[in-house]
mmCIF file as gemmi writes it, N, C-alpha and C atoms, coordinates in Angstrom:
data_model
loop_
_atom_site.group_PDB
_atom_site.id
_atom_site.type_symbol
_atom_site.label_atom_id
_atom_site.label_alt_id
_atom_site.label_comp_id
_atom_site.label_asym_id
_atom_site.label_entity_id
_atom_site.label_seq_id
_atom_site.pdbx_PDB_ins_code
_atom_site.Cartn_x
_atom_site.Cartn_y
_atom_site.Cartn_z
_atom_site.occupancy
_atom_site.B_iso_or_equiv
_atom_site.pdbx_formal_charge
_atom_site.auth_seq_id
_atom_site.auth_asym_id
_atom_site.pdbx_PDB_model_num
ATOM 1 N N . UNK Axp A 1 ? 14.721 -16.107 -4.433 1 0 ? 1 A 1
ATOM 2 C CA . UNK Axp A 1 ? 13.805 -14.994 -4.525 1 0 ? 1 A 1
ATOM 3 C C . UNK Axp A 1 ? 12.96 -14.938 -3.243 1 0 ? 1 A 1
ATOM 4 N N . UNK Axp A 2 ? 13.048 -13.968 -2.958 1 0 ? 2 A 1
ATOM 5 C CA . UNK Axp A 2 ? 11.935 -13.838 -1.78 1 0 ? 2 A 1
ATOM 6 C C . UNK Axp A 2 ? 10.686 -13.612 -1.777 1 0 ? 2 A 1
ATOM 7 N N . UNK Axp A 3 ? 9.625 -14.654 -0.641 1 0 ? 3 A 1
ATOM 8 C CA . UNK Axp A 3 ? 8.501 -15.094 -0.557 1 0 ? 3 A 1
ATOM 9 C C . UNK Axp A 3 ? 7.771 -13.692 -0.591 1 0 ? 3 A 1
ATOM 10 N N . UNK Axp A 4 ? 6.506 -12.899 -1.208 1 0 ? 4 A 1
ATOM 11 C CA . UNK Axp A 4 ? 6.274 -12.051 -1.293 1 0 ? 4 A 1
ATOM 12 C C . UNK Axp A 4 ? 4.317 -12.103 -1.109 1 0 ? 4 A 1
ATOM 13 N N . UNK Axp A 5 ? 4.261 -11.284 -0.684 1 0 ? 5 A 1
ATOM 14 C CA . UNK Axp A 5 ? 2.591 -11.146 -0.203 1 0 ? 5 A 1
ATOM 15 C C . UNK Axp A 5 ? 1.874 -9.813 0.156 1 0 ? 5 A 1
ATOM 16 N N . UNK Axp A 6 ? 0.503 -10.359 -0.716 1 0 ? 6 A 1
ATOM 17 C CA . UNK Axp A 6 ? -0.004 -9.112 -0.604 1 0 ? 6 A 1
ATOM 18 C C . UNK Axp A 6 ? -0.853 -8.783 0.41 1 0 ? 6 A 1
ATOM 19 N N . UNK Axp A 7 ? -0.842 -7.438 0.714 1 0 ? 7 A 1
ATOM 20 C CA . UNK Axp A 7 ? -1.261 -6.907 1.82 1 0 ? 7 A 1
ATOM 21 C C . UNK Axp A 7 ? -2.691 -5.865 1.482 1 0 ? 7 A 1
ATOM 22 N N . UNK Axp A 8 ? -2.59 -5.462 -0.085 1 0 ? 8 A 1
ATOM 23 C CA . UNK Axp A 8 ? -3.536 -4.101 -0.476 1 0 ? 8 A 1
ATOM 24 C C . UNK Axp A 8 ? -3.898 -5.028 -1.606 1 0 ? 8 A 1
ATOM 25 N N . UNK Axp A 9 ? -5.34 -4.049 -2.422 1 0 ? 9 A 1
ATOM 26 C CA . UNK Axp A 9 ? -5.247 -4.362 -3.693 1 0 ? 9 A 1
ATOM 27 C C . UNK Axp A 9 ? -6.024 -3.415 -4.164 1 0 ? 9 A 1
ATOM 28 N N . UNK Axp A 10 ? -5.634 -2.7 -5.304 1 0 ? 10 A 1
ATOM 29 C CA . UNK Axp A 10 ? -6.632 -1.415 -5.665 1 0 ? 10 A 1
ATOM 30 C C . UNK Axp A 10 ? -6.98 -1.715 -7.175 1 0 ? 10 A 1
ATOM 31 N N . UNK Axp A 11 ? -7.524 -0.926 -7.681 1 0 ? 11 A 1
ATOM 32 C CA . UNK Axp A 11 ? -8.256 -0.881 -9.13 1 0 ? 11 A 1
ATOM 33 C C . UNK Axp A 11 ? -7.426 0.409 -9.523 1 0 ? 11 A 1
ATOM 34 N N . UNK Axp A 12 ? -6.967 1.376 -8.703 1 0 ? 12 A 1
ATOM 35 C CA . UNK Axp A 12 ? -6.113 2.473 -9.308 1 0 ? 12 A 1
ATOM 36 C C . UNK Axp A 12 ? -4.585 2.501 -8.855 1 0 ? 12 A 1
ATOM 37 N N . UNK Axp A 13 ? -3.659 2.645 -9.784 1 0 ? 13 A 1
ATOM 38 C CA . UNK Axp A 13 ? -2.009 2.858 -9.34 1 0 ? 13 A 1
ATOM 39 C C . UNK Axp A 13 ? -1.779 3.596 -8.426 1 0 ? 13 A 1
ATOM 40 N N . UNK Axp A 14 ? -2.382 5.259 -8.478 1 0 ? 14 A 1
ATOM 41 C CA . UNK Axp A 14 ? -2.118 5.956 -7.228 1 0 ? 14 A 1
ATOM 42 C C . UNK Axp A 14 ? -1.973 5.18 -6.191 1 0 ? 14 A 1
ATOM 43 N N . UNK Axp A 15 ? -3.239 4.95 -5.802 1 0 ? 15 A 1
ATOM 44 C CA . UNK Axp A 15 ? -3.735 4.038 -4.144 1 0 ? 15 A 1
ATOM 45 C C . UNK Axp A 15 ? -2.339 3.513 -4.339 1 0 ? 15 A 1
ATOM 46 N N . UNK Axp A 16 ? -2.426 2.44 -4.695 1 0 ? 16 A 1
ATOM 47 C CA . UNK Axp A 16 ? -1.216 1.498 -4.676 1 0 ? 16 A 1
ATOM 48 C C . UNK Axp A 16 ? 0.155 1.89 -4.196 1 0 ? 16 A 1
ATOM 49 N N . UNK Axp A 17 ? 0.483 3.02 -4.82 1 0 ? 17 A 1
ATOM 50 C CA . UNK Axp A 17 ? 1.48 3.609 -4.832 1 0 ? 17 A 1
ATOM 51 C C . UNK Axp A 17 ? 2.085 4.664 -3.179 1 0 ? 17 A 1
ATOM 52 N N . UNK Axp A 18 ? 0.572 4.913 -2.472 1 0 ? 18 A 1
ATOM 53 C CA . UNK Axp A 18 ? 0.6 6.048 -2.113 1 0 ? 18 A 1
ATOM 54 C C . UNK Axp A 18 ? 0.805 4.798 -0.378 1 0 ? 18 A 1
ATOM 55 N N . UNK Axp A 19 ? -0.162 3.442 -0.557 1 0 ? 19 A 1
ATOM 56 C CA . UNK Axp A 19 ? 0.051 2.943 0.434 1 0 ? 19 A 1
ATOM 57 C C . UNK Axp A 19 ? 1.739 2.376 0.528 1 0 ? 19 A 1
ATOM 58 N N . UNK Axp A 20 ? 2.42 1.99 -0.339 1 0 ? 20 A 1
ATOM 59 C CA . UNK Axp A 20 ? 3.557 1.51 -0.633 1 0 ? 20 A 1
ATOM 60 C C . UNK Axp A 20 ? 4.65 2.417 -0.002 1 0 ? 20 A 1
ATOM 61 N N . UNK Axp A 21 ? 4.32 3.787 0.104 1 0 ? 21 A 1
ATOM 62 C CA . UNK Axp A 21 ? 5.07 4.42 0.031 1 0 ? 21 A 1
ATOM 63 C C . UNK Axp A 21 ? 5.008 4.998 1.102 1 0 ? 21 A 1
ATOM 64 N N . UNK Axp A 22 ? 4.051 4.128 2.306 1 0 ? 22 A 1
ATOM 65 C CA . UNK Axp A 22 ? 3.606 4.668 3.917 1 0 ? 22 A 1
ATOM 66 C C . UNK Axp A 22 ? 3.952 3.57 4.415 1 0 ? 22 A 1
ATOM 67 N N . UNK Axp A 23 ? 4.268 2.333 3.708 1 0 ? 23 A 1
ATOM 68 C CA . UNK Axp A 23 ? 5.005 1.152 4.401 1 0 ? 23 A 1
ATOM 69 C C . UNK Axp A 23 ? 6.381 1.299 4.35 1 0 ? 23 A 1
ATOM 70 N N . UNK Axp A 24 ? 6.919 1.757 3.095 1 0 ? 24 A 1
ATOM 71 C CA . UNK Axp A 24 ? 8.253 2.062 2.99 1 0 ? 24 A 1
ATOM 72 C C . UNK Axp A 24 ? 8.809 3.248 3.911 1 0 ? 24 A 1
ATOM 73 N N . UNK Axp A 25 ? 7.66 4.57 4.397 1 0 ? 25 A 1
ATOM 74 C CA . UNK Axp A 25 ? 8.275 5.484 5.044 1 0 ? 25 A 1
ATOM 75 C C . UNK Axp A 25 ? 8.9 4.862 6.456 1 0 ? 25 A 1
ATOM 76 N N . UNK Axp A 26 ? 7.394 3.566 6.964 1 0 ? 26 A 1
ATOM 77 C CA . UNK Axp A 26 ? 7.381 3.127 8.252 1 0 ? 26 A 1
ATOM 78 C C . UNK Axp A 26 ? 8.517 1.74 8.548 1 0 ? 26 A 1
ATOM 79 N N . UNK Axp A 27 ? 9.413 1.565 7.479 1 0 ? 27 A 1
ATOM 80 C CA . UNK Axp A 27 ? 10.307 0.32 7.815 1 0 ? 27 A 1
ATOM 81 C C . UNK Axp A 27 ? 9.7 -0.713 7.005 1 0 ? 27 A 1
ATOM 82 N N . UNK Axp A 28 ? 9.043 -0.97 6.308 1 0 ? 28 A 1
ATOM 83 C CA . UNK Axp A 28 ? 8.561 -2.342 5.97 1 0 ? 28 A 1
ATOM 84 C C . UNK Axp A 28 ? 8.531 -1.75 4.191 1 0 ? 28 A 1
ATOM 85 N N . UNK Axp A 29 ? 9.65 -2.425 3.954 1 0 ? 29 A 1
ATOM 86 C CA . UNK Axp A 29 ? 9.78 -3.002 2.201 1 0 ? 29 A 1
ATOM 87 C C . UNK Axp A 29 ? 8.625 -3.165 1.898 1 0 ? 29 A 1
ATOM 88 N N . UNK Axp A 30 ? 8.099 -2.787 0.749 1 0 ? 30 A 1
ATOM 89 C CA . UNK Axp A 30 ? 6.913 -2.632 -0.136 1 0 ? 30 A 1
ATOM 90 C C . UNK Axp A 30 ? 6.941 -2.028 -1.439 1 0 ? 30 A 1
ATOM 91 N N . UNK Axp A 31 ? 6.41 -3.333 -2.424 1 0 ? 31 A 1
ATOM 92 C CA . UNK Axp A 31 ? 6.674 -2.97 -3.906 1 0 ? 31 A 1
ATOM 93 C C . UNK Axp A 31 ? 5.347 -2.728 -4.474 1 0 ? 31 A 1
ATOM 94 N N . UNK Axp A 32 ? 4.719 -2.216 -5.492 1 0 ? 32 A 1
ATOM 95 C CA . UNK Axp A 32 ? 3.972 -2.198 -6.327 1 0 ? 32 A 1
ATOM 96 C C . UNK Axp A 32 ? 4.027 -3.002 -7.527 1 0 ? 32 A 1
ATOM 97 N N . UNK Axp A 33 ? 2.92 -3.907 -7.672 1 0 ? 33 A 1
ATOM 98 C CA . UNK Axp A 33 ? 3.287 -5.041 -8.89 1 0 ? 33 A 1
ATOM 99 C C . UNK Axp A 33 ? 1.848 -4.778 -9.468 1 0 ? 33 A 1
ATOM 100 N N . UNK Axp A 34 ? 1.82 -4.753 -11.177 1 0 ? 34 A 1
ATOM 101 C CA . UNK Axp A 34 ? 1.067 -4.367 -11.867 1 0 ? 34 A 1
ATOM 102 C C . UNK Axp A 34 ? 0.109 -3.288 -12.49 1 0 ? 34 A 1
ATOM 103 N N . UNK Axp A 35 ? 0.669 -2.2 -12.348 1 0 ? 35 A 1
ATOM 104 C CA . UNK Axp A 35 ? 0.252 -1.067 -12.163 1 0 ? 35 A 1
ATOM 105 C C . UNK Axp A 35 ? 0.34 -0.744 -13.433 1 0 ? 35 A 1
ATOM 106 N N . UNK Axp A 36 ? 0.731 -1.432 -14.364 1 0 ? 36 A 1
ATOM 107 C CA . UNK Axp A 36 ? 0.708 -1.396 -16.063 1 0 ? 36 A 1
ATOM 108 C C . UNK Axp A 36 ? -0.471 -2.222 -16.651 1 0 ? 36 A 1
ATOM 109 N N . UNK Axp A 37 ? -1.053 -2.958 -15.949 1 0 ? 37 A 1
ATOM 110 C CA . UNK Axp A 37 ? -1.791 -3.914 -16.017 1 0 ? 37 A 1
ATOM 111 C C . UNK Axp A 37 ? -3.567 -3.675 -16.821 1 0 ? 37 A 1
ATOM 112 N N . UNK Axp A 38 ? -3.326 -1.992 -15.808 1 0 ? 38 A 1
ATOM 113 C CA . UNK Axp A 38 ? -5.339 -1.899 -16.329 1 0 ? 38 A 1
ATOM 114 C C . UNK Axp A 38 ? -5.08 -1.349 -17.798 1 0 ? 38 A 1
ATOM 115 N N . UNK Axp A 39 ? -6.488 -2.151 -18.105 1 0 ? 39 A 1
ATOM 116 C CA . UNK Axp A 39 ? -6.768 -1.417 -19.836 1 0 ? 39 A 1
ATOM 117 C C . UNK Axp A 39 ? -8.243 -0.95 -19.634 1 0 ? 39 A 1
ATOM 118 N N . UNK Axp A 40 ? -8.927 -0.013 -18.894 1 0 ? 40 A 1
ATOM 119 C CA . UNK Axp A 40 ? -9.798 0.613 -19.223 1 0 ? 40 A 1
ATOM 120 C C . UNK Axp A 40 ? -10.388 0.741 -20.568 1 0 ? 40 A 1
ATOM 121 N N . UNK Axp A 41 ? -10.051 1.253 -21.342 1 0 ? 41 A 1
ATOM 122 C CA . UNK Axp A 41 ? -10.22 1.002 -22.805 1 0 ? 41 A 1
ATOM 123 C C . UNK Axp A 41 ? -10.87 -0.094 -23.605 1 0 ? 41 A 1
ATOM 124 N N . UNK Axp A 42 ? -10.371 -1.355 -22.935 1 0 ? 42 A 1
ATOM 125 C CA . UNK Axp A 42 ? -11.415 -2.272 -23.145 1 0 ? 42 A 1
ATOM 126 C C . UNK Axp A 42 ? -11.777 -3.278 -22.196 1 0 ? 42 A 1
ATOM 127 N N . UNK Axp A 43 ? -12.586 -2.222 -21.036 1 0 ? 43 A 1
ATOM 128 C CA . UNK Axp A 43 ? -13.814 -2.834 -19.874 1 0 ? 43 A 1
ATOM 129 C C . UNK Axp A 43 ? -12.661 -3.546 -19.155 1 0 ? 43 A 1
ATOM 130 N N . UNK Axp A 44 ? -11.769 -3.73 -18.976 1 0 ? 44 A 1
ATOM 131 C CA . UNK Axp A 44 ? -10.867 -4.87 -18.278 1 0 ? 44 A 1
ATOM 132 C C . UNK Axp A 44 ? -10.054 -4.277 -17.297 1 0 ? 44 A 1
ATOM 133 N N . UNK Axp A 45 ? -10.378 -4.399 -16 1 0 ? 45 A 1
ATOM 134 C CA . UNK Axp A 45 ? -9.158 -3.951 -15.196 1 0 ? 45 A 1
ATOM 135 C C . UNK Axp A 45 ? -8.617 -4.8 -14.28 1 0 ? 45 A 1
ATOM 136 N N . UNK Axp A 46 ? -7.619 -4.992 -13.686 1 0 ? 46 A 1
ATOM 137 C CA . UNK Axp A 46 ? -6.896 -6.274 -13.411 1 0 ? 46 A 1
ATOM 138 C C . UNK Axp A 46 ? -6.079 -4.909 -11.812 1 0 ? 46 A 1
ATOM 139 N N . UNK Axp A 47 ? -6.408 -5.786 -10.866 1 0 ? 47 A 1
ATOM 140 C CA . UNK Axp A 47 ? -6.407 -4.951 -9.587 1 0 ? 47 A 1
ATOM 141 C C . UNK Axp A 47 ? -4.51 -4.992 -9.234 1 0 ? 47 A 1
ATOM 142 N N . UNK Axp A 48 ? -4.534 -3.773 -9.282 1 0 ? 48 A 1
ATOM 143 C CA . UNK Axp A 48 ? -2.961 -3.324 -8.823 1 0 ? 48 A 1
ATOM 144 C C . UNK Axp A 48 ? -2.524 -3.93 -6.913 1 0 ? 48 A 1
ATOM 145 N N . UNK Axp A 49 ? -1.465 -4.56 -6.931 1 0 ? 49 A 1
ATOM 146 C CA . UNK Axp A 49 ? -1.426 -5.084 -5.942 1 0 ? 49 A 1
ATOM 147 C C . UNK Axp A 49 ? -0.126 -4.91 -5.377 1 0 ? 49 A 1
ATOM 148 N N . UNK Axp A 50 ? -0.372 -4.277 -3.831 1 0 ? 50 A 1
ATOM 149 C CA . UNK Axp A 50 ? 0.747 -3.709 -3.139 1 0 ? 50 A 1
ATOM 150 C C . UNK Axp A 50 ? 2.123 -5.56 -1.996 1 0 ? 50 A 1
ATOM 151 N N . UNK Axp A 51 ? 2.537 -5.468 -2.654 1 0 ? 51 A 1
ATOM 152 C CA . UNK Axp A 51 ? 3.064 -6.898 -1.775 1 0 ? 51 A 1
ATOM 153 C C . UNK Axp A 51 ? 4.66 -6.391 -1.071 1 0 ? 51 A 1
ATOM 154 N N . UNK Axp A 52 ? 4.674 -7.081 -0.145 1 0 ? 52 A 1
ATOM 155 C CA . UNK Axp A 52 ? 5.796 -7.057 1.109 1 0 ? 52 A 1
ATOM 156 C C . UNK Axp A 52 ? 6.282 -8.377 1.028 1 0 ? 52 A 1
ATOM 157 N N . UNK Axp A 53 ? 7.271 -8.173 1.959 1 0 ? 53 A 1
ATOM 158 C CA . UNK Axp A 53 ? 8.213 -9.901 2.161 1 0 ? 53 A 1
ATOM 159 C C . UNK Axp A 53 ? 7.333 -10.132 3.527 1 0 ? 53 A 1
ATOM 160 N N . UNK Axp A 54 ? 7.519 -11.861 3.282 1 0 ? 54 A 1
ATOM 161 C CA . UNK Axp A 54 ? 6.448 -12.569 4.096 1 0 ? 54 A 1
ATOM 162 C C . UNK Axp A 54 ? 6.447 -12.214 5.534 1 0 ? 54 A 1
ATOM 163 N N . UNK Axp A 55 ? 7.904 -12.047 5.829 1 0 ? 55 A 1
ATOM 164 C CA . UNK Axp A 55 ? 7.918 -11.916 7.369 1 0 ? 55 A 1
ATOM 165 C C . UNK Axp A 55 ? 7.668 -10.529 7.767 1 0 ? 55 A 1
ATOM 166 N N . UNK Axp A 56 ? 7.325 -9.733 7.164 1 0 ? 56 A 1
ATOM 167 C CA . UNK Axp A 56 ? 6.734 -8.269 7.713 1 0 ? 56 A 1
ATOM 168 C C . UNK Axp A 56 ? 5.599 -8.489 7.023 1 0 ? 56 A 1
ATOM 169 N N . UNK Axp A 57 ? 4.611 -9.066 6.701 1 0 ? 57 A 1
ATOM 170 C CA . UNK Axp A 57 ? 3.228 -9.625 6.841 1 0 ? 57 A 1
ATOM 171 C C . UNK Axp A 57 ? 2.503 -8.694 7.434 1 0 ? 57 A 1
ATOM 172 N N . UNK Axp A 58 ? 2.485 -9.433 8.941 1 0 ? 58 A 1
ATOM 173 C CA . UNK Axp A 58 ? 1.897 -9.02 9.787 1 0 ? 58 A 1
ATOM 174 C C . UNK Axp A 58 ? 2.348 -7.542 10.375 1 0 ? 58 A 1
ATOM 175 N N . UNK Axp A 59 ? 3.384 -7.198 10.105 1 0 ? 59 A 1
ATOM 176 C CA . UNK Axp A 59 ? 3.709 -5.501 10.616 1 0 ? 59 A 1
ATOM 177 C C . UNK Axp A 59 ? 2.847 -5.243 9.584 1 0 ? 59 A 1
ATOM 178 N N . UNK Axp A 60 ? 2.747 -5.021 8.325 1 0 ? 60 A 1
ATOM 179 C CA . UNK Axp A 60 ? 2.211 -4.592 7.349 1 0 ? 60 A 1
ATOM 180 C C . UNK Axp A 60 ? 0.707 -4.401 7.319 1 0 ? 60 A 1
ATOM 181 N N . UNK Axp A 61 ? 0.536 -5.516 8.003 1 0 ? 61 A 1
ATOM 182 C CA . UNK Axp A 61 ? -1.455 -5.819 7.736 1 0 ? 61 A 1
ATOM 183 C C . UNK Axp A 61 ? -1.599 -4.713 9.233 1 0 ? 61 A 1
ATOM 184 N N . UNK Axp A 62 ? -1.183 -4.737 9.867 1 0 ? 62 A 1
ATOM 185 C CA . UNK Axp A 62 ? -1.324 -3.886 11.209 1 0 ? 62 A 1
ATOM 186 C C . UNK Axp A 62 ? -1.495 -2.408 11.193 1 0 ? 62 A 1
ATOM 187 N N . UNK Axp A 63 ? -0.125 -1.639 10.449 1 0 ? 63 A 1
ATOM 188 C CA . UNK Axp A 63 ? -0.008 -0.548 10.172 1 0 ? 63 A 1
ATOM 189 C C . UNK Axp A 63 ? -1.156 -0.355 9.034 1 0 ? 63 A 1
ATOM 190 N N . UNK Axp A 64 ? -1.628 -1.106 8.206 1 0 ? 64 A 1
ATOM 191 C CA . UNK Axp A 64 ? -2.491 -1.046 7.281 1 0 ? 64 A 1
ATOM 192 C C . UNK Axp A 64 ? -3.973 -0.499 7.769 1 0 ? 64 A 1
ATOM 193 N N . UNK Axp A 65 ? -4.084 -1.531 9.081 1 0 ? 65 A 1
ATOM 194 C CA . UNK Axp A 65 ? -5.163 -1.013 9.291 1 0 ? 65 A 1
ATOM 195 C C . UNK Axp A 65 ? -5.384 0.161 10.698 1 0 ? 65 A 1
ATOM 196 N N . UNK Axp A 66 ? -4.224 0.202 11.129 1 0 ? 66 A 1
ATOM 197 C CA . UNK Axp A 66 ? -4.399 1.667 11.675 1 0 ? 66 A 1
ATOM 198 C C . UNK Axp A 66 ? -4.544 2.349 11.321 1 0 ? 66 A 1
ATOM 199 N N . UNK Axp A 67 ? -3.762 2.709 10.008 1 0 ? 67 A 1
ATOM 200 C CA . UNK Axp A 67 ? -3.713 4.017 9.172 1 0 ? 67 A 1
ATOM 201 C C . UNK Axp A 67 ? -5.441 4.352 8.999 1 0 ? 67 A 1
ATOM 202 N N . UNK Axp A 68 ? -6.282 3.106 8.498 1 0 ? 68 A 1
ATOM 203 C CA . UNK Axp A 68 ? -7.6 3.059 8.109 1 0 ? 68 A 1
ATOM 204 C C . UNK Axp A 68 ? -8.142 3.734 9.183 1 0 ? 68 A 1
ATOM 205 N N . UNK Axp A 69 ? -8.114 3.48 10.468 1 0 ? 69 A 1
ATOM 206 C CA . UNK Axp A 69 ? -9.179 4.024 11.344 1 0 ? 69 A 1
ATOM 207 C C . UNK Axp A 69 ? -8.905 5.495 12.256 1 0 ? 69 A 1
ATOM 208 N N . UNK Axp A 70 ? -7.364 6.002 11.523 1 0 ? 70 A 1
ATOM 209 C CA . UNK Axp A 70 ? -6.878 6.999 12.819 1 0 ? 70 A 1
ATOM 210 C C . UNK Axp A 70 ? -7.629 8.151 11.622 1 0 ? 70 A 1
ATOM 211 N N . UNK Axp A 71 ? -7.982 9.055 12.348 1 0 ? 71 A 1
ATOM 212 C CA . UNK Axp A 71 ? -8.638 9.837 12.044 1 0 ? 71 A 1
ATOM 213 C C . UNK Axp A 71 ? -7.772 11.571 11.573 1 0 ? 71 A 1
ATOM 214 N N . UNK Axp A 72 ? -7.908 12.244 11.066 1 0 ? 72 A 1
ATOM 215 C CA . UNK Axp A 72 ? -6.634 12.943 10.349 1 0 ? 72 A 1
ATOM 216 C C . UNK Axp A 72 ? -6.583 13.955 11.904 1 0 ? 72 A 1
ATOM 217 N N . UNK Axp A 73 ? -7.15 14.046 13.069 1 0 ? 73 A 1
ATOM 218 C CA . UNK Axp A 73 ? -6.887 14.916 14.159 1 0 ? 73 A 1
ATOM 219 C C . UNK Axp A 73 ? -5.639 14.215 14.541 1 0 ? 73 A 1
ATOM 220 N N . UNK Axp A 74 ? -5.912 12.692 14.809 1 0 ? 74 A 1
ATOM 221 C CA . UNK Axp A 74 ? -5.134 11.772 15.132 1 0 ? 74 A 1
ATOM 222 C C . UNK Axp A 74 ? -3.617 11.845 14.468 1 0 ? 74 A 1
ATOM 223 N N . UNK Axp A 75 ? -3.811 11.913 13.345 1 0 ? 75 A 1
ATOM 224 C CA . UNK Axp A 75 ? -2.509 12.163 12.114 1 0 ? 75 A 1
ATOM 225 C C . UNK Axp A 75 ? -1.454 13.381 12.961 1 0 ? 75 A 1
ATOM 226 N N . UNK Axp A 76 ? -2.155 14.356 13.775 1 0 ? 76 A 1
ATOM 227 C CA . UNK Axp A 76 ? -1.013 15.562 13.457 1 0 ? 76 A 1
ATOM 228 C C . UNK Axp A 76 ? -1.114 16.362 12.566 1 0 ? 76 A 1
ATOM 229 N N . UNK Axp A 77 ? -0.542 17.331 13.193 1 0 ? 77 A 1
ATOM 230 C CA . UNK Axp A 77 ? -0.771 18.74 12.256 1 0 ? 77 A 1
ATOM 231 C C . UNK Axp A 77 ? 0.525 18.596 10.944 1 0 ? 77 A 1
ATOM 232 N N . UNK Axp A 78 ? 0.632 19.468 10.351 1 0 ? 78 A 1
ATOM 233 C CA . UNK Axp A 78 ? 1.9 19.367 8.605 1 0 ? 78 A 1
ATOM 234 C C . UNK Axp A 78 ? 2.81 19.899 9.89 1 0 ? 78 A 1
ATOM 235 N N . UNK Axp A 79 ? 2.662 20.753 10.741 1 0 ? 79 A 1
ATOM 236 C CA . UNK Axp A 79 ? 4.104 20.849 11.367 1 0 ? 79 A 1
ATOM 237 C C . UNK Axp A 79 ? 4.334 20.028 12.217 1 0 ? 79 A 1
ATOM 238 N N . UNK Axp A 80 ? 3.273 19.389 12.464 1 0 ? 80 A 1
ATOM 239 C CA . UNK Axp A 80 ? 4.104 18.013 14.097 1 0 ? 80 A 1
ATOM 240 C C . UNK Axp A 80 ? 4.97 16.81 12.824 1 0 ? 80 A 1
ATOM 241 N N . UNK Axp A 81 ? 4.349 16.391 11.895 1 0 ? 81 A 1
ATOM 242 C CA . UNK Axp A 81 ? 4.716 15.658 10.942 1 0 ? 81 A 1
ATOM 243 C C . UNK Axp A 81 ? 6.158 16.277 10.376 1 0 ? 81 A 1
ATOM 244 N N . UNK Axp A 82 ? 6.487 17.063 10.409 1 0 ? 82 A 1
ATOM 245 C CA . UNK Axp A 82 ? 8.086 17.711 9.681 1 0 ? 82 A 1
ATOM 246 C C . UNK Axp A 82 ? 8.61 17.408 10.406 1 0 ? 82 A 1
């Protein structure tokens, strides 16, 4: 089984889902584990956690935090992105 690590951790599935799915666009395997987990309902939520294979780690934590600081001018317009 392969060594697996987390890179995110949210309190909501979206998030989880939405970063997973900006590692997966960019080359780097990324699963969502526990996203069944919260029970709101009774006060308890148990943080949804985005994990990668060990050796894209560090691509992962990188792109992670670019994404954080580029600013949506930075992003491109919906047509440079198509």
């Amino acid at each position: 089984m392969a060594d697996l690590k987390t890179v995110a951790s949210y309190y909501d599935a979206m998030s989880a889902r939405i970063t997973a799915g900006m590692l997966n666009d960019n080359g780097i395997p990324a699963a969502v584990f526990g996203d069944n987990s919260s029970y709101v309902c009774l006060n308890y939520v148990k943080p949804v956690e985005v994990r990668v294979n060990a050796e894209d780690y560090d691509a992962a934590m990188q792109l992670l935090a670019q994404s954080e600081t580029e600013t949506p001018e930075e992003a491109g317009t919906p047509e440079e992105l198509e």
